[in-house]
PQR file with spaces between the fields and no chain letter, atoms N, CA, C, O and H, PARSE charges and radii, in Angstrom:
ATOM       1  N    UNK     1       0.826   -1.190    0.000 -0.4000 1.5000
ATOM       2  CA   UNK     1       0.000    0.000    0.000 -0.0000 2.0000
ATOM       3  C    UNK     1       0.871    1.255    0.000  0.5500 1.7000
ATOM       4  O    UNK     1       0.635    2.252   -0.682 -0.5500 1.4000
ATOM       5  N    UNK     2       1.729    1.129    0.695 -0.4000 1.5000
ATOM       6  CA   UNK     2       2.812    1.948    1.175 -0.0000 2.0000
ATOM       7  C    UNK     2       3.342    2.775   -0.523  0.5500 1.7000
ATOM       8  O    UNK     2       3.185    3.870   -1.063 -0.5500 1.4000
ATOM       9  H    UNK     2       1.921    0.318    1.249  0.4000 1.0000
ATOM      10  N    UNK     3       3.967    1.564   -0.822 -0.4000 1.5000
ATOM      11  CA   UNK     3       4.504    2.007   -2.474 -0.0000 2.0000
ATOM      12  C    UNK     3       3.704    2.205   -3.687  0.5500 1.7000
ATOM      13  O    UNK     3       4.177    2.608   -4.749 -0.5500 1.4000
ATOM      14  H    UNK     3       4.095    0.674   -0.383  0.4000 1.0000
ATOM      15  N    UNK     4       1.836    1.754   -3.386 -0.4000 1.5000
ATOM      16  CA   UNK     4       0.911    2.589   -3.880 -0.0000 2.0000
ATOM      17  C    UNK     4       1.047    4.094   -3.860  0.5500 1.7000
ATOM      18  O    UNK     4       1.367    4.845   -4.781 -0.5500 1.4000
ATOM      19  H    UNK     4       1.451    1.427   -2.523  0.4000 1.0000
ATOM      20  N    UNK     5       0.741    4.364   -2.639 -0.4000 1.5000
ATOM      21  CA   UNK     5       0.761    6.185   -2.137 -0.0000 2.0000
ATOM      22  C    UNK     5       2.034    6.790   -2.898  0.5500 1.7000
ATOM      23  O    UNK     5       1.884    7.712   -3.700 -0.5500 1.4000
ATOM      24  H    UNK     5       0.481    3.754   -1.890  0.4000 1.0000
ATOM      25  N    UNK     6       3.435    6.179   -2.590 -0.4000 1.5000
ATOM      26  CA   UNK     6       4.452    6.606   -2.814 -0.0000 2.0000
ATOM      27  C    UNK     6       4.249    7.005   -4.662  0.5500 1.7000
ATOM      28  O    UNK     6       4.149    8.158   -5.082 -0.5500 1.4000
ATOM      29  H    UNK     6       3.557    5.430   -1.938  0.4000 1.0000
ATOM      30  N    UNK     7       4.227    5.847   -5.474 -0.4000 1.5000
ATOM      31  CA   UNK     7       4.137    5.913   -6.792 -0.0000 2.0000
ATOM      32  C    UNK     7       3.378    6.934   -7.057  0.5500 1.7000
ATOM      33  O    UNK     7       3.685    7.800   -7.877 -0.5500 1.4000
ATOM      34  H    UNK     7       4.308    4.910   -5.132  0.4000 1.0000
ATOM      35  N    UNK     8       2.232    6.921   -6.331 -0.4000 1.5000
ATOM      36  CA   UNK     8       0.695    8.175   -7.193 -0.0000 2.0000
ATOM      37  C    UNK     8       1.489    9.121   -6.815  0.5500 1.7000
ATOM      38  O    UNK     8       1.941    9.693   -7.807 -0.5500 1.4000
ATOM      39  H    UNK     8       1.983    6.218   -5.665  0.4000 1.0000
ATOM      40  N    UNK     9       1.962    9.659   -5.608 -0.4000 1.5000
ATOM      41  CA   UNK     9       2.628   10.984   -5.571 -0.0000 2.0000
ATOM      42  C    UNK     9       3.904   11.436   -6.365  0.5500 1.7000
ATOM      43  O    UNK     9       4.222   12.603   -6.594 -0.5500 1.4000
ATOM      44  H    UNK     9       1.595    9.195   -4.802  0.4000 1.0000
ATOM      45  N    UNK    10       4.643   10.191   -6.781 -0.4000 1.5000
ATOM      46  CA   UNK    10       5.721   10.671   -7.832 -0.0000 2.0000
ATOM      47  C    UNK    10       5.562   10.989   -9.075  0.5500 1.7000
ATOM      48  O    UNK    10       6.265   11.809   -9.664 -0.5500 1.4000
ATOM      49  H    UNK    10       4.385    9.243   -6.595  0.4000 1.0000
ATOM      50  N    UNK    11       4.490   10.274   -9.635 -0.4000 1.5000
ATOM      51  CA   UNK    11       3.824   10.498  -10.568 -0.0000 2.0000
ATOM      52  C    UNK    11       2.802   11.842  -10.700  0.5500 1.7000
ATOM      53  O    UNK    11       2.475   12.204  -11.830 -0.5500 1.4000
ATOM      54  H    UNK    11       3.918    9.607   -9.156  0.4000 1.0000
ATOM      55  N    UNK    12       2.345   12.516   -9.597 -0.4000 1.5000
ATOM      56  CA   UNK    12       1.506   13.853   -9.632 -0.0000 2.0000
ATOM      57  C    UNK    12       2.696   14.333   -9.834  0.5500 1.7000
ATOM      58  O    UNK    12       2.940   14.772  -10.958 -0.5500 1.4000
ATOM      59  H    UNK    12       2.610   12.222   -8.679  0.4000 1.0000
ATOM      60  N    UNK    13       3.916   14.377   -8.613 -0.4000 1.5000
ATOM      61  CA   UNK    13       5.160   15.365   -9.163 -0.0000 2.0000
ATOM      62  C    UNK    13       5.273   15.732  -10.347  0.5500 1.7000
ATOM      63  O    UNK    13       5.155   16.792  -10.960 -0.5500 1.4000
ATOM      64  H    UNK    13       3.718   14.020   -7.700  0.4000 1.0000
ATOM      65  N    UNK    14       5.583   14.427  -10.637 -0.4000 1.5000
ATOM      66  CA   UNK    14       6.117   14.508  -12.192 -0.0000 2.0000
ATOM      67  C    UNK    14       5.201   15.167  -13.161  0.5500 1.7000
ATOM      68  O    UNK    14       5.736   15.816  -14.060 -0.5500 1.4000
ATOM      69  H    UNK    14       5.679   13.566  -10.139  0.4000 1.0000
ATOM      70  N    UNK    15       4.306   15.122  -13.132 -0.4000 1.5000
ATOM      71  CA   UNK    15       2.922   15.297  -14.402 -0.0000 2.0000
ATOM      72  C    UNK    15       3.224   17.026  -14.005  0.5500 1.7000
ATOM      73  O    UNK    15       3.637   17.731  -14.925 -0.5500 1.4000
ATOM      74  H    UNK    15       3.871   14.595  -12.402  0.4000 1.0000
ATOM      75  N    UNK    16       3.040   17.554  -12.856 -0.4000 1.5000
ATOM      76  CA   UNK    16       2.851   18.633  -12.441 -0.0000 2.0000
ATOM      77  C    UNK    16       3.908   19.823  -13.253  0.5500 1.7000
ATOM      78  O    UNK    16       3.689   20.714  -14.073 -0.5500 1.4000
ATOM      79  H    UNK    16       2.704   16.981  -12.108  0.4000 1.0000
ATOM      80  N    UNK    17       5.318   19.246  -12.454 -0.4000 1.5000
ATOM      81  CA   UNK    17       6.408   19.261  -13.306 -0.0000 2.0000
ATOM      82  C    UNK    17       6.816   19.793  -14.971  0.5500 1.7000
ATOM      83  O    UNK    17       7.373   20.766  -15.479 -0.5500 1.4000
ATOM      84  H    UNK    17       5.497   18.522  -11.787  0.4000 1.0000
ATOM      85  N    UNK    18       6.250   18.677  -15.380 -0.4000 1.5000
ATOM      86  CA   UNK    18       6.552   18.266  -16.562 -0.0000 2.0000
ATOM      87  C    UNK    18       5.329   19.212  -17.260  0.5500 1.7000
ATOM      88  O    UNK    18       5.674   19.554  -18.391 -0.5500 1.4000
ATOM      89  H    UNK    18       5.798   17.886  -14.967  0.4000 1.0000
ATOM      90  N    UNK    19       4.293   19.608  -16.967 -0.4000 1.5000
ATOM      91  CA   UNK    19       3.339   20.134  -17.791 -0.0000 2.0000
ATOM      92  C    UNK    19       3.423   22.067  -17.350  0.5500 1.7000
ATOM      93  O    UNK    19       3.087   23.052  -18.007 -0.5500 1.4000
ATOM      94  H    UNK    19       4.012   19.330  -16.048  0.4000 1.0000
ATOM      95  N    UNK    20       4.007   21.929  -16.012 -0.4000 1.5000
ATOM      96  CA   UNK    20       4.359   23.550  -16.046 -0.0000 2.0000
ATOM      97  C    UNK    20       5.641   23.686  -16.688  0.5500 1.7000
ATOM      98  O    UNK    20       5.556   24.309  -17.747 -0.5500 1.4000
ATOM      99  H    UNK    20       4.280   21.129  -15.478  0.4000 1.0000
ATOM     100  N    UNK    21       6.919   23.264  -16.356 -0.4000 1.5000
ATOM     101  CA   UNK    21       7.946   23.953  -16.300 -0.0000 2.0000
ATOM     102  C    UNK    21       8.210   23.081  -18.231  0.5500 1.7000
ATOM     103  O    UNK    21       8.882   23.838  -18.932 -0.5500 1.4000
ATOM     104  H    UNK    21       6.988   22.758  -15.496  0.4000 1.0000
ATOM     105  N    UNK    22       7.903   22.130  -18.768 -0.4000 1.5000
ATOM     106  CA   UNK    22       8.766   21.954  -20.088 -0.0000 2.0000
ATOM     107  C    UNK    22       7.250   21.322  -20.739  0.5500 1.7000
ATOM     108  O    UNK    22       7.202   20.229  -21.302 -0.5500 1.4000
ATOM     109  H    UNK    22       7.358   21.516  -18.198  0.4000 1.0000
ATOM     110  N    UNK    23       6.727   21.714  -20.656 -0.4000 1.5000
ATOM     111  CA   UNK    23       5.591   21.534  -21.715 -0.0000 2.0000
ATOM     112  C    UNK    23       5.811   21.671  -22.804  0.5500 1.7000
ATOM     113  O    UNK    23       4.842   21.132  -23.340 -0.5500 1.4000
ATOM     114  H    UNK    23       6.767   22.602  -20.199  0.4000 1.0000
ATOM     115  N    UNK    24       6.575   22.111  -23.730 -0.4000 1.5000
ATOM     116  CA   UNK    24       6.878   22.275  -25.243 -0.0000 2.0000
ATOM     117  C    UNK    24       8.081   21.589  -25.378  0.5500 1.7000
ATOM     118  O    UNK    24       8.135   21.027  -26.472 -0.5500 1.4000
ATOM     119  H    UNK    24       7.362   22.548  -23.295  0.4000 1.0000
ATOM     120  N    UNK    25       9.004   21.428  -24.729 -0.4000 1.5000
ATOM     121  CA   UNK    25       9.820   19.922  -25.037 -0.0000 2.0000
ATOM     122  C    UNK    25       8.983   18.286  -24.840  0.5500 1.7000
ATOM     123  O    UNK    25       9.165   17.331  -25.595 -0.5500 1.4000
ATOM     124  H    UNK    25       8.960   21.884  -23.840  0.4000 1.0000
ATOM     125  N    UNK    26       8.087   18.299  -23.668 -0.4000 1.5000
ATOM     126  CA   UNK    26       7.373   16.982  -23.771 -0.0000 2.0000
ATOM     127  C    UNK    26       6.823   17.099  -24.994  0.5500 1.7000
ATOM     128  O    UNK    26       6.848   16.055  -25.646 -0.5500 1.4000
ATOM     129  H    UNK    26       7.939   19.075  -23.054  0.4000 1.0000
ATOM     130  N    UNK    27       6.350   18.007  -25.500 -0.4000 1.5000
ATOM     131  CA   UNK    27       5.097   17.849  -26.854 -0.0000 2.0000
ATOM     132  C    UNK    27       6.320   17.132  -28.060  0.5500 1.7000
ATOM     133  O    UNK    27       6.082   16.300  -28.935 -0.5500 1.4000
ATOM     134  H    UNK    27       6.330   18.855  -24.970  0.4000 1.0000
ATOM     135  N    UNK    28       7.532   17.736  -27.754 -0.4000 1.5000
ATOM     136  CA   UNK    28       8.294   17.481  -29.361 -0.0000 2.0000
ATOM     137  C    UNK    28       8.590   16.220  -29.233  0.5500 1.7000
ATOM     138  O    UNK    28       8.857   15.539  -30.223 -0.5500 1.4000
ATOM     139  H    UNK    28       7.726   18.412  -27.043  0.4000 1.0000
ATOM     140  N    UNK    29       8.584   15.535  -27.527 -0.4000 1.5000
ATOM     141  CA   UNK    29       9.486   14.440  -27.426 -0.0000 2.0000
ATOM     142  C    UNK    29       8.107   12.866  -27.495  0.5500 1.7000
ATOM     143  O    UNK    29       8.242   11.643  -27.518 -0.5500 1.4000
ATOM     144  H    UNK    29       8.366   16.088  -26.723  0.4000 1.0000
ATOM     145  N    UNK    30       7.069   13.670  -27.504 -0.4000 1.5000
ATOM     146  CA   UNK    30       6.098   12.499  -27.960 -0.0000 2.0000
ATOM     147  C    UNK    30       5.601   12.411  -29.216  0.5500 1.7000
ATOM     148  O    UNK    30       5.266   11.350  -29.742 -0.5500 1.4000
ATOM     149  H    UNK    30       6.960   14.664  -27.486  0.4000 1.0000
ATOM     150  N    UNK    31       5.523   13.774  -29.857 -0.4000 1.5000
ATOM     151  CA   UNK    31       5.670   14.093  -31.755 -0.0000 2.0000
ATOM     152  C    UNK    31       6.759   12.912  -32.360  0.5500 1.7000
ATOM     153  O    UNK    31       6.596   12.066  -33.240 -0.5500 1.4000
ATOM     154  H    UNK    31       5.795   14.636  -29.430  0.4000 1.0000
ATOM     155  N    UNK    32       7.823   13.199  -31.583 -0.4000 1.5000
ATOM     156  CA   UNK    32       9.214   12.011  -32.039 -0.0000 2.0000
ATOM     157  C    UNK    32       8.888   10.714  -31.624  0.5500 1.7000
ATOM     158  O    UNK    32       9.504    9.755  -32.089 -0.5500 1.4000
ATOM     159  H    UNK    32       7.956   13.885  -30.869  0.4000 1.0000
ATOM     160  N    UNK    33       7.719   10.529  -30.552 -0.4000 1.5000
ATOM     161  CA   UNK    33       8.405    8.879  -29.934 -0.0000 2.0000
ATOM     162  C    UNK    33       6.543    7.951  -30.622  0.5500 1.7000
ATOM     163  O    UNK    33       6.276    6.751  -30.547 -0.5500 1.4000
ATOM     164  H    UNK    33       7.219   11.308  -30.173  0.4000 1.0000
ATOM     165  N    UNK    34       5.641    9.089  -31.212 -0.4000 1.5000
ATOM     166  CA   UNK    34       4.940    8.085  -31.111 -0.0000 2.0000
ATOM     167  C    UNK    34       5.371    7.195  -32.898  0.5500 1.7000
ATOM     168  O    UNK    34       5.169    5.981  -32.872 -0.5500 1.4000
ATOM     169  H    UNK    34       5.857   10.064  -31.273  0.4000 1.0000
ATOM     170  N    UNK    35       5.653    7.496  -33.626 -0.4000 1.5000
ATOM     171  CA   UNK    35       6.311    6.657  -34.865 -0.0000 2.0000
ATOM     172  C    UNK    35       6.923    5.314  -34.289  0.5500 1.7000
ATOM     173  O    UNK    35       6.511    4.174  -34.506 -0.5500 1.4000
ATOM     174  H    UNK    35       5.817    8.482  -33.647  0.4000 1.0000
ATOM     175  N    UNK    36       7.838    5.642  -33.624 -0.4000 1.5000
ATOM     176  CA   UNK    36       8.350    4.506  -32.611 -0.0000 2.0000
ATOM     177  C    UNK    36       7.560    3.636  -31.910  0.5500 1.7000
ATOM     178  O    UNK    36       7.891    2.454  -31.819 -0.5500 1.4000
ATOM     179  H    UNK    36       8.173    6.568  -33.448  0.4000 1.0000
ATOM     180  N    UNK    37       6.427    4.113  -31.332 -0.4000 1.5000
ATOM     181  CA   UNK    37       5.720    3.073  -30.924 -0.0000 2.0000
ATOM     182  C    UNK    37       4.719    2.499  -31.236  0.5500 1.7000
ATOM     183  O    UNK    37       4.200    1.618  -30.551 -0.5500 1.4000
ATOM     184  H    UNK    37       6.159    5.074  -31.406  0.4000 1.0000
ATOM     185  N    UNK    38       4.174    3.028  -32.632 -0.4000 1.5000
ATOM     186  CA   UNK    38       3.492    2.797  -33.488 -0.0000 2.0000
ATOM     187  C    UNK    38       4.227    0.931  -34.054  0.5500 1.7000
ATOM     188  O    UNK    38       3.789   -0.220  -34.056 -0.5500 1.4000
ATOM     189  H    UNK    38       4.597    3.743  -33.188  0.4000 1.0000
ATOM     190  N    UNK    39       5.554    1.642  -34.464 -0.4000 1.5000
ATOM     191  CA   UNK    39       6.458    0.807  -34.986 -0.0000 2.0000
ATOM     192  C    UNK    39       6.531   -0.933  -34.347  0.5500 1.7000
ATOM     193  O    UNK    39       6.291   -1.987  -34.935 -0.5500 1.4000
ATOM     194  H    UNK    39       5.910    2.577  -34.463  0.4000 1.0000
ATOM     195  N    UNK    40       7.010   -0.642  -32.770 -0.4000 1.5000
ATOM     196  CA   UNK    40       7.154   -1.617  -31.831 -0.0000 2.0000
ATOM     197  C    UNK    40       6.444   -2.473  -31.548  0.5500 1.7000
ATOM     198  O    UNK    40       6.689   -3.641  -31.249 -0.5500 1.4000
ATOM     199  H    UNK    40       7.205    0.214  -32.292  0.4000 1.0000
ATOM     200  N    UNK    41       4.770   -1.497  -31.692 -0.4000 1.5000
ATOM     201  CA   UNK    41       3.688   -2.615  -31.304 -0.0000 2.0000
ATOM     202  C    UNK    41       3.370   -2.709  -32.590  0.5500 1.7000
ATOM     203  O    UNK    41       2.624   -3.679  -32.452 -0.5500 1.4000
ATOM     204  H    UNK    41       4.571   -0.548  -31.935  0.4000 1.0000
ATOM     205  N    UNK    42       3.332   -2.490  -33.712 -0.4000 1.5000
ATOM     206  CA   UNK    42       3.254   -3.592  -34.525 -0.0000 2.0000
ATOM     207  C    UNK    42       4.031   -4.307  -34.816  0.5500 1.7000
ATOM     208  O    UNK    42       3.568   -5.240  -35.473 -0.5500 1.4000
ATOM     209  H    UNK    42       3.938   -1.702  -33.823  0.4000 1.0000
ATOM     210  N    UNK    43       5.291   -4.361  -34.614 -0.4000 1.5000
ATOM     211  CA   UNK    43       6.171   -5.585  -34.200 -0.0000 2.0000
ATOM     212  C    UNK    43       5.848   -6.362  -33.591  0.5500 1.7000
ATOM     213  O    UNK    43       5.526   -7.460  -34.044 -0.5500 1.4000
ATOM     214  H    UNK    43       5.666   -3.603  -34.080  0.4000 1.0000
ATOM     215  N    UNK    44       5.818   -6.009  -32.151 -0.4000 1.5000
ATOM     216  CA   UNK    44       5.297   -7.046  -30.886 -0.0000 2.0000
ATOM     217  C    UNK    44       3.784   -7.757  -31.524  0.5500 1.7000
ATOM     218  O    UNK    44       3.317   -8.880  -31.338 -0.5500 1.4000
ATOM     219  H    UNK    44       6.079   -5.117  -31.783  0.4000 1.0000
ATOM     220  N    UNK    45       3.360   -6.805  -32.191 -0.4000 1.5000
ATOM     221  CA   UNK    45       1.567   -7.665  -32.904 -0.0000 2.0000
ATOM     222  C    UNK    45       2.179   -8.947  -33.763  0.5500 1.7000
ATOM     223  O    UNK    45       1.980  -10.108  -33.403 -0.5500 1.4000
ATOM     224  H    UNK    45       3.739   -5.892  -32.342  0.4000 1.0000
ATOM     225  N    UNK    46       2.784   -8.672  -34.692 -0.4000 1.5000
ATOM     226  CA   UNK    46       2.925   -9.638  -35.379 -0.0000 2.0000
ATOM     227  C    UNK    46       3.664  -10.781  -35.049  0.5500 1.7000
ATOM     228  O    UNK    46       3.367  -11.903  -35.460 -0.5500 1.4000
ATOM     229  H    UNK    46       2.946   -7.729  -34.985  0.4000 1.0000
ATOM     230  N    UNK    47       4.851  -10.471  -34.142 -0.4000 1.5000
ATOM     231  CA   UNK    47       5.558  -11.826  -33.727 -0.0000 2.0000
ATOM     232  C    UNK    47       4.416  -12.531  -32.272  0.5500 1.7000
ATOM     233  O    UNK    47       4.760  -13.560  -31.690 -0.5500 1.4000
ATOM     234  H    UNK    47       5.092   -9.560  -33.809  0.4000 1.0000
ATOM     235  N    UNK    48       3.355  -11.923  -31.960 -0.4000 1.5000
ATOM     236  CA   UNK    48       2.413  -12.434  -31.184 -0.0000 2.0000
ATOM     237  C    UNK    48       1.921  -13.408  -32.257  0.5500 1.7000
ATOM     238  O    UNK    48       1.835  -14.635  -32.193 -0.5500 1.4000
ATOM     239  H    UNK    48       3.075  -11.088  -32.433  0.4000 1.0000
ATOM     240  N    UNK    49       1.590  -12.494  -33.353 -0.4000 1.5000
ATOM     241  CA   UNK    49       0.790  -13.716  -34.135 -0.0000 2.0000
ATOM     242  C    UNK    49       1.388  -14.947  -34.904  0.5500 1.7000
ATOM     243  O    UNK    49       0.659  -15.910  -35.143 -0.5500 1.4000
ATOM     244  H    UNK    49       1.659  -11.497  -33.405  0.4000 1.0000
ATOM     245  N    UNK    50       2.607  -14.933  -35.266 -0.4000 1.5000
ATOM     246  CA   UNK    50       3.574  -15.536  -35.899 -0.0000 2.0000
ATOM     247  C    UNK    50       3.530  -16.769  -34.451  0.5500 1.7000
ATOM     248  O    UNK    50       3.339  -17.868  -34.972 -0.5500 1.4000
ATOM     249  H    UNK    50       3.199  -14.151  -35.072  0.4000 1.0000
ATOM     250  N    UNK    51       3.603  -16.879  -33.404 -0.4000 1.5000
ATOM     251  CA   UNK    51       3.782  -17.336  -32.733 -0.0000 2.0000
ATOM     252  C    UNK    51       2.249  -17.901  -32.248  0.5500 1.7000
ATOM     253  O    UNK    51       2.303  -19.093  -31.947 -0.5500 1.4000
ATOM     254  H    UNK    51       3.758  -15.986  -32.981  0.4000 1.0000
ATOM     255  N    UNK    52       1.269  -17.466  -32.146 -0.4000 1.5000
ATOM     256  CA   UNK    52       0.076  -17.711  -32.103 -0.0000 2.0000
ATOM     257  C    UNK    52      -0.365  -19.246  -33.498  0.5500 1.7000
ATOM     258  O    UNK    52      -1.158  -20.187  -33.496 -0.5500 1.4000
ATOM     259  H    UNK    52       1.226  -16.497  -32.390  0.4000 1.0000
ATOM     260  N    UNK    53       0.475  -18.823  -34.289 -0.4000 1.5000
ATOM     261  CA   UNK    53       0.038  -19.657  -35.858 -0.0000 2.0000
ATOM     262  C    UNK    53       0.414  -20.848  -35.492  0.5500 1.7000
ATOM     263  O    UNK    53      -0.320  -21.836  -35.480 -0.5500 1.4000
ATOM     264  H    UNK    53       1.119  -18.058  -34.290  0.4000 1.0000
ATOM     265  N    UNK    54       2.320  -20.796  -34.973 -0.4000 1.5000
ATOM     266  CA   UNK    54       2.907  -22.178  -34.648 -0.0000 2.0000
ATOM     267  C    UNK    54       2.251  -22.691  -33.790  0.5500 1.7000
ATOM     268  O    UNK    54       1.984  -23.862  -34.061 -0.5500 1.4000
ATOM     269  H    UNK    54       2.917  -19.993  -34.982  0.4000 1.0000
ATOM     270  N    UNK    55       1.791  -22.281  -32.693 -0.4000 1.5000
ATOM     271  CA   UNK    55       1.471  -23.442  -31.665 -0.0000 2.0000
ATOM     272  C    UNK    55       0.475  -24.192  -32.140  0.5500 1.7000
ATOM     273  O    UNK    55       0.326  -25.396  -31.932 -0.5500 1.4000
ATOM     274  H    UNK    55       2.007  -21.330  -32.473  0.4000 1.0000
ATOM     275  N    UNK    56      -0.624  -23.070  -33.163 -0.4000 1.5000
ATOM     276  CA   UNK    56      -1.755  -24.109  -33.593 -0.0000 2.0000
ATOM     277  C    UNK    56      -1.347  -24.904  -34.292  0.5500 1.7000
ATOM     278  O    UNK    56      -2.103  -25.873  -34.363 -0.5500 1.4000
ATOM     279  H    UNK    56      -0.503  -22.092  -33.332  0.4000 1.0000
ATOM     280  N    UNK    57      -0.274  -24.997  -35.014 -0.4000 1.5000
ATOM     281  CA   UNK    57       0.244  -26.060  -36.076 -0.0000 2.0000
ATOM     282  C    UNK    57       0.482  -27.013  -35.058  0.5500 1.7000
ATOM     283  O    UNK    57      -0.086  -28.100  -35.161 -0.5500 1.4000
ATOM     284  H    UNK    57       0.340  -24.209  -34.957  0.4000 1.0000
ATOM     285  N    UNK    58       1.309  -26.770  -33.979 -0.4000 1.5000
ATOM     286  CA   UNK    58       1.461  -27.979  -33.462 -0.0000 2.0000
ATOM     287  C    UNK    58       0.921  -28.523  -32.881  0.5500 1.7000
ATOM     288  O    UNK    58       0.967  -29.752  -32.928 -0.5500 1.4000
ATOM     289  H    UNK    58       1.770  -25.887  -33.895  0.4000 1.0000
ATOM     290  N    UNK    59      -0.042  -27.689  -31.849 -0.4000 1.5000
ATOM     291  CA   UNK    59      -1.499  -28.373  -31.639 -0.0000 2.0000
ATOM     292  C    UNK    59      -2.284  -29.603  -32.465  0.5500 1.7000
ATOM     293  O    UNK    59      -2.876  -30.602  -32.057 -0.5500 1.4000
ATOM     294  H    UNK    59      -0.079  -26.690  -31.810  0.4000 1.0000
ATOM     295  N    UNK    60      -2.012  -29.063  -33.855 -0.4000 1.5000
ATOM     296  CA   UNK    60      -2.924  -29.747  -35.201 -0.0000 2.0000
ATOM     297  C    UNK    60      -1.957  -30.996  -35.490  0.5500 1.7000
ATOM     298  O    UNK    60      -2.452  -31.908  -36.152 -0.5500 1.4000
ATOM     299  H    UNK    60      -1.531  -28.252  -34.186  0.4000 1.0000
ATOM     300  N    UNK    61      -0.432  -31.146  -34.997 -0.4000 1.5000
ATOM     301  CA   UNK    61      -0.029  -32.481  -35.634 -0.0000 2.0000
ATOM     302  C    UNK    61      -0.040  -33.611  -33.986  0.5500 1.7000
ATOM     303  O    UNK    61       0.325  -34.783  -33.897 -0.5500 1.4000
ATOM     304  H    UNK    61      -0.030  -30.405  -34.459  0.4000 1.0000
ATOM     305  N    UNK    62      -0.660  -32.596  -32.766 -0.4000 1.5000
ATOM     306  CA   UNK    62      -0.372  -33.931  -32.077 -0.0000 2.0000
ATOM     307  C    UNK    62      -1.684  -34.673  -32.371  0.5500 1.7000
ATOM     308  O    UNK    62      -1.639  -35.873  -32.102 -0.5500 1.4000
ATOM     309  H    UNK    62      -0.957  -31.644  -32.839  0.4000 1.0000
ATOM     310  N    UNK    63      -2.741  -34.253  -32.821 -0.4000 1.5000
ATOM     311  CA   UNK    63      -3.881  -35.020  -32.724 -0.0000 2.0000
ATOM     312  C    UNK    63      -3.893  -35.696  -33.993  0.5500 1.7000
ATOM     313  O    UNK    63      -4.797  -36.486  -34.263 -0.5500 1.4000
ATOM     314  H    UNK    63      -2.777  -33.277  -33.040  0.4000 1.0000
């Protein structure tokens, strides 16, 4: 519980922080990062599914 409380309050810091004092560097630095994560999770999508395909194959030759 302890490191509940702790986290939510580092996290208000931070938000607080981050949206008074550099608000126009966060904006450029998520302009830059969402391509990237656009990128990643459709990576991570497809080797989910690539991996999703095999097991059914092998599912399909034990029976």
């Amino acid at each position: 519980m302890l490191a509940l409380v702790i986290g939510l309050l580092f996290t208000a810091t931070a938000a607080y922080v981050g949206m008074n004092y550099c608000l126009p560097e966060m904006i450029t630095f998520i302009k830059g990062a969402f391509p990237l994560m656009f990128f990643f999770g459709g990576l991570i999508a497809v080797i989910a599914g690539i991996t999703s395909l095999k097991e059914e194959s092998e599912e399909d030759k034990k029976e």
